[in-house]
C-alpha positions as CSV (number, residue, x, y, z in Angstrom):
1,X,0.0,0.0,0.0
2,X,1.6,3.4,-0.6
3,X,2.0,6.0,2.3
4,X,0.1,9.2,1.8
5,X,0.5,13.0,3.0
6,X,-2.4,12.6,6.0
7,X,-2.5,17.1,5.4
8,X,-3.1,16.2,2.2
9,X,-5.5,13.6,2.5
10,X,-7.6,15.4,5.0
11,X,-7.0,19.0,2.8
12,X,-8.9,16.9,-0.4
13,X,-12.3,15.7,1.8
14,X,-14.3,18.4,3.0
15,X,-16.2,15.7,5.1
16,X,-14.3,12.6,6.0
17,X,-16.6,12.3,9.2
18,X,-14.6,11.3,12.5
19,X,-11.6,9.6,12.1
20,X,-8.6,7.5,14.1
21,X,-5.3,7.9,13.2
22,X,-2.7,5.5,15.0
23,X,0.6,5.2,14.0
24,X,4.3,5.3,15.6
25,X,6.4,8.6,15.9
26,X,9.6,9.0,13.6
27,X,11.7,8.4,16.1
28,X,10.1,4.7,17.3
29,X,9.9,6.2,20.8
30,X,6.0,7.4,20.9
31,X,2.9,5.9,19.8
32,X,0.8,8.4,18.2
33,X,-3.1,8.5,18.4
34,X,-5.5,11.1,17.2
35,X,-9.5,10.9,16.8
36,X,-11.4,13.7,15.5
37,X,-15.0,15.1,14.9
38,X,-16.9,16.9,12.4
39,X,-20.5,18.0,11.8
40,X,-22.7,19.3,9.2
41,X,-26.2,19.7,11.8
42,X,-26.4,22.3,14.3
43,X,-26.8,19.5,16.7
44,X,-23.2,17.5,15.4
45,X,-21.6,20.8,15.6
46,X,-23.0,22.0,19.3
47,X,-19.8,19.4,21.1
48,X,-16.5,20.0,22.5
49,X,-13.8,17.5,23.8
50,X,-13.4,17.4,27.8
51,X,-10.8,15.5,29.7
52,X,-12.3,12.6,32.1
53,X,-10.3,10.2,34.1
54,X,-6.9,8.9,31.3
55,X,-9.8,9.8,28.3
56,X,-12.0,12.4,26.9
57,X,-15.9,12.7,26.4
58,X,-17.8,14.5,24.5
59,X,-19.9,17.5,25.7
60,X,-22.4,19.7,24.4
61,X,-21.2,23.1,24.0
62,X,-24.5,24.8,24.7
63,X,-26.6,23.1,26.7
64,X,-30.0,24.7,25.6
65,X,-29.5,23.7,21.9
66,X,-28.9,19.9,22.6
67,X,-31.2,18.1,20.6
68,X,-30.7,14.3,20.5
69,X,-27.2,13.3,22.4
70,X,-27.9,9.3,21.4
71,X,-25.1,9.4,19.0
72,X,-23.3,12.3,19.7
73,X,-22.9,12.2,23.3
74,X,-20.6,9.6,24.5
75,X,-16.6,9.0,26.0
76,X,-14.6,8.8,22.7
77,X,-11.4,7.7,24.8
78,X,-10.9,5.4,27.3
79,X,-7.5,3.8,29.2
80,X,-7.9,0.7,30.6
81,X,-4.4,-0.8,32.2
82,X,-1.7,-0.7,29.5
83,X,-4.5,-0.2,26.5
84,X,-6.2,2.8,25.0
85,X,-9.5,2.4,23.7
86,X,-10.3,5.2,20.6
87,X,-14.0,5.0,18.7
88,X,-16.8,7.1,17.6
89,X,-19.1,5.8,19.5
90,X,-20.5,4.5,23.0
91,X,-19.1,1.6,21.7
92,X,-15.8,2.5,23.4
93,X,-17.9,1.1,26.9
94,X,-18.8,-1.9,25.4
95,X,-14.9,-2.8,24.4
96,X,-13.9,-1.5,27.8
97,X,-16.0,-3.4,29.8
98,X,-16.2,-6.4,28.1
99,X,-12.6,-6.5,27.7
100,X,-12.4,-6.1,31.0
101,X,-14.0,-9.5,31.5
102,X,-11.2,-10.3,29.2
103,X,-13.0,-10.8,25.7
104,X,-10.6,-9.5,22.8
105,X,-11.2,-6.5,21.3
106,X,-12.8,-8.5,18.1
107,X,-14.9,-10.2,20.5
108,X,-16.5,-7.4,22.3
109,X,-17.3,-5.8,18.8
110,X,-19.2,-8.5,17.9
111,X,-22.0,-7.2,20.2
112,X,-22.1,-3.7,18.2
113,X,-23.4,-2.7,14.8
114,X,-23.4,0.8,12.7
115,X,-25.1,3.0,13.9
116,X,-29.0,3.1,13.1
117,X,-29.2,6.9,11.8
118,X,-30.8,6.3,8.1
119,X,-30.0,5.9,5.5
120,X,-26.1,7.3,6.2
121,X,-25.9,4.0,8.7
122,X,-22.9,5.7,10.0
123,X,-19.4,3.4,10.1
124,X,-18.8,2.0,13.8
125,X,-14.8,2.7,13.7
126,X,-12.7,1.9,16.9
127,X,-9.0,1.6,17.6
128,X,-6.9,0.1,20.6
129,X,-3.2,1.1,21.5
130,X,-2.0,-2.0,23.4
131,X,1.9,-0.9,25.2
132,X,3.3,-3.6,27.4
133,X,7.3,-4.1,28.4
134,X,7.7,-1.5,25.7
135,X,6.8,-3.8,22.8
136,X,4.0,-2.1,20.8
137,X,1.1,-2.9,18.5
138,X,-2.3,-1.5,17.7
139,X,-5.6,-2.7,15.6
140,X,-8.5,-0.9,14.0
141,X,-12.2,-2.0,13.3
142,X,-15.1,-0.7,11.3
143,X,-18.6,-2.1,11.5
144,X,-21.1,-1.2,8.3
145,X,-23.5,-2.0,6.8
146,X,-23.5,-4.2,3.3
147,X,-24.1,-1.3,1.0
148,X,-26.9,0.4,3.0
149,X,-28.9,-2.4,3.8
150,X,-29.2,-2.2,7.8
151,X,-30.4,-6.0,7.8
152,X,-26.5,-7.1,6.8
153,X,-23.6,-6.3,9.0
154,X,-20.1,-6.5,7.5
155,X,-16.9,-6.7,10.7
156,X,-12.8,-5.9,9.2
157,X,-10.5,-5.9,12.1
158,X,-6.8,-5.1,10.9
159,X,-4.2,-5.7,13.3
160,X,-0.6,-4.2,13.6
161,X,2.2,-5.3,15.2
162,X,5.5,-3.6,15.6
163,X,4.7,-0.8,13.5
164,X,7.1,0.5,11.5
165,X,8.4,4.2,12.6
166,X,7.1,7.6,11.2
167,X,4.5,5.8,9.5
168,X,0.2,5.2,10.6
169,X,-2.9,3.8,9.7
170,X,-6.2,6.6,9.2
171,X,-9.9,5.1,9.3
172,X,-12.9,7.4,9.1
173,X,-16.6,6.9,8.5
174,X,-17.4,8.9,5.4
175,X,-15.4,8.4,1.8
176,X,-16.7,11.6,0.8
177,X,-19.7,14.6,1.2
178,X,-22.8,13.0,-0.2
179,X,-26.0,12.4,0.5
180,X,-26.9,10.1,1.2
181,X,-23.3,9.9,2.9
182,X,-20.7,7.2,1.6
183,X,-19.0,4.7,3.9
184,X,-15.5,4.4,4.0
185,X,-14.0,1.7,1.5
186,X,-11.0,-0.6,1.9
187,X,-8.0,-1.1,4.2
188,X,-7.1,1.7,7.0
189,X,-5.0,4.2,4.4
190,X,-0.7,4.3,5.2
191,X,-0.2,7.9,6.3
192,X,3.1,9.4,7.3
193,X,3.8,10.2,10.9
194,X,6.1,13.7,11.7
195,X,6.6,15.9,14.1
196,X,6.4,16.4,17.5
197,X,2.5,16.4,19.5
198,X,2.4,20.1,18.7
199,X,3.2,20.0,15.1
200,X,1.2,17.0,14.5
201,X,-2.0,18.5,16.3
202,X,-1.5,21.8,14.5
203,X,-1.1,19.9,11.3
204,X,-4.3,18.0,11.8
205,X,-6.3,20.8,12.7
206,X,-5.2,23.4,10.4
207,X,-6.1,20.3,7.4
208,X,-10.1,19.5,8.8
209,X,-12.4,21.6,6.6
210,X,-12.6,24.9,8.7
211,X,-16.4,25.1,8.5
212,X,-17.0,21.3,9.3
213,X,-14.8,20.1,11.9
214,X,-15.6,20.6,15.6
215,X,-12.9,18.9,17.9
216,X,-9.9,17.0,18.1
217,X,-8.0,15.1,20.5
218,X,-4.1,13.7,19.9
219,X,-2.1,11.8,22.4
220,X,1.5,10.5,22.4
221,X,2.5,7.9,24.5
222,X,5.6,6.8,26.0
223,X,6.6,3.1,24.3
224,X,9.1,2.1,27.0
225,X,7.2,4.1,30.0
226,X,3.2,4.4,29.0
227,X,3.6,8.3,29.6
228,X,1.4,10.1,27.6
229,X,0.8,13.7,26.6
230,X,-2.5,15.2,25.2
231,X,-3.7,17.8,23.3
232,X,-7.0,19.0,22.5
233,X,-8.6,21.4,20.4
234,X,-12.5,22.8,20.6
235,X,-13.6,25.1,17.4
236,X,-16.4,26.2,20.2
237,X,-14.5,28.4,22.3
């Protein structure tokens, strides 16, 4: 698979939806996370990112103009031991706590679906970070339906060990900005990984479509250690 500019890839969709990027830094000493949100409706675009316990939840901005929080409101980021949980969804509980009762990560997906928002049927996409004796490896999932129809459920789980440095994998629900909207296609793309948190967050957030995206959270984390450092940026200020 050829590696491609993530700025680039980001700059060319106005609307790729949410999306996890996991990959390892250029230097093969962090591994590098990011998830981040978009919205076209008043209601996607009334969030903001908060810190909780080692993850983050979503938030409405403005409380008053909340309008359904069933699939917008939910704890994107979750630690649990030497693993980091990353998805768009409440779906993150489900892998925690069933994980917990030590299912796989696979496993505890198989009790999830898309989400039931027709007729987008909106991807399911969930990563884990798994950092143990400083030997590192990470997977990705997404959950959609066969071609629109909600009665057929298709599961791709892609699993990477050892990954390689300065390099990462991107997932996000939406291939493009249609209605109705597109599901992402295909393998996790190969994007390049540079630059320390603060150049990498800037870089992301600077490449989201400026009238779409909303929030966006990025964490590096200490391979030999589990240290991590966070960033996160709120268009709603």
């Amino acid at each position: 698979m050829e590696i491609i500019s993530l700025k680039e890839e980001l700059m060319s969709n106005p609307y790729p939806g949410r999306g996890i990027v996991i990959g390892k830094s250029a230097d093969g000493k962090t591994a590098v996370t990011a998830y981040f949100i978009m919205g076209r409706s008043a209601n996607s675009r009334n969030r903001v990112f908060v810190e909780c316990d080692n993850g983050i939840r979503t938030q409405a901005f403005d409380e008053t103009k909340l309008e359904d929080p069933s699939l917008i409101i939910y704890a994107p980021v979750r630690v649990l031991g030497n693993k980091t949980i990353i998805t768009n969804g409440d779906q993150t509980d489900t892998i925690y706590e069933l994980m917990d009762k030590q299912q796989t990560f696979e496993q505890s997906l198989r009790t999830r679906e898309f989400e039931p928002d027709a007729p987008n049927y909106t991807p399911r996409i969930s990563g884990i970070v798994h950092i143990d004796n400083g030997i590192y490896n990470y997977a990705l999932s997404i959950l959609k339906s066969d071609d629109k129809r909600p009665e057929s459920c298709e599961r791709f789980t892609f699993a990477y060990n050892n990954p390689v440095n300065g390099e990462g994998r991107f997932i996000h629900t939406y291939a493009k900005n249609e209605n109705p909207l597109p599901s992402f296609e295909g393998e996790p793309k190969r994007v390049e990984i540079s630059g320390n948190i603060d150049e990498f967050t800037d870089m992301l957030w600077s490449s989201l479509n400026e009238e779409n995206k909303v929030s966006l959270f990025v964490r590096f984390i200490d391979i030999k250690t589990g240290k991590y450092d966070t960033r996160i940026v709120n268009k709603n200020k």
